[in-house]
N, C-alpha and C positions, 0 to 999 in steps of 0.2 A: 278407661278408654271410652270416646265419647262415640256418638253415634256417626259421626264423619269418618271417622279412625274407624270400627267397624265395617262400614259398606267399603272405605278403601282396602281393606285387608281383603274383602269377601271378593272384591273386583278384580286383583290381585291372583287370587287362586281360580275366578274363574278363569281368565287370562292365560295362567300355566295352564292349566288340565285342560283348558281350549288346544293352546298350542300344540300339544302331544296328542292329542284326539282321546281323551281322557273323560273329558265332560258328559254325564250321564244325567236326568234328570231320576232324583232321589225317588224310592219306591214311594215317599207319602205323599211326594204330588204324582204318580202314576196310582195310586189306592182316589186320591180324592178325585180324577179324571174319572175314573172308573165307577165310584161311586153316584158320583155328580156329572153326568155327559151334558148338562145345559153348562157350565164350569168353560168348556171349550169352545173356542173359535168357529164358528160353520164348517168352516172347511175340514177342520181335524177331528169336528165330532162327525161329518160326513166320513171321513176316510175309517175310525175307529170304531164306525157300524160295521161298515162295507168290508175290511180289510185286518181288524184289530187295533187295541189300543200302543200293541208295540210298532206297527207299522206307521200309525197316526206318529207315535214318537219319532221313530226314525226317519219322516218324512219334514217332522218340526225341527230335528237338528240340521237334516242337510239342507233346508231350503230356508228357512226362519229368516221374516225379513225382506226375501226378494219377490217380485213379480215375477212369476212362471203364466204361460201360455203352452195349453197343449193343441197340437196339428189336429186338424179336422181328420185327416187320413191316418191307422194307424201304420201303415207299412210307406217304405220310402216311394214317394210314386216315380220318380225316374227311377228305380231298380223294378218296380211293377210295370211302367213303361216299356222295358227292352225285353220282360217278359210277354206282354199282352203282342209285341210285333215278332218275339219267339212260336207263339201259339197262333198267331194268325196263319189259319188257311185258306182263308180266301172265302168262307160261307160263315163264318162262328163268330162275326160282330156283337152280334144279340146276346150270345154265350159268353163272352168275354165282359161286353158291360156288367153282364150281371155277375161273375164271379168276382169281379174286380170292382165292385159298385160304382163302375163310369159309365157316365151315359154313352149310347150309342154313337152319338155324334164326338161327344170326348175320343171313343174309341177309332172313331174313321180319322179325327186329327191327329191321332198317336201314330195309326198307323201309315197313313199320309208323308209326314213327317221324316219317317223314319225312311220312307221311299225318297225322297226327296234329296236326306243327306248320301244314301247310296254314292 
């Protein structure tokens, strides 16, 4: 079997064990990750300081490949929105900026806004 016939066959299986959500990477390249963290990507040697080397893996099977961008905000801000005009009582601008990391002025246009569509 030549080395063409090989990679076809190895492509082959990974292909199935893909299609069934089967595909694992083998304990000896999570021992050599482990061993050797300069071995890894930035990104996944950042994740597998921060988070672990199984996390870094399971972050490499579901994303591998694509551009991801993560929001500056972590919570939805239109659902923080119709909170911040929940809590508004008319003196706690300053209080809401701050619990909500929006500026003051953010917070007078949220609340504004929300008078507006009344």
């Amino acid at each position: 079997m030549g080395i063409s016939n090989n990679w076809d066959k190895h492509k082959e299986i990974e292909i199935l064990l893909e299609n069934t959500g089967l595909l694992k990477l083998s304990k000896e390249v999570i021992l050599m990750a482990e061993n050797d963290p300069e071995l890894l990507n930035t990104v996944y040697k950042e994740i597998s300081e921060k988070l672990g080397m199984d996390t870094a893996m399971e972050v490499y099977q579901m994303f591998r490949g694509q551009q991801i961008s993560f929001p500056v905000r972590f919570f939805n801000p239109e659902r923080i929105q119709k909170i911040i005009v929940q809590e508004y009582d008319g003196t706690n601008i300053r209080t809401l900026a701050i619990k909500y990391n929006y500026s003051e002025k953010t917070v007078r246009r949220i609340i504004k806004e929300s008078l507006e569509t009344r």
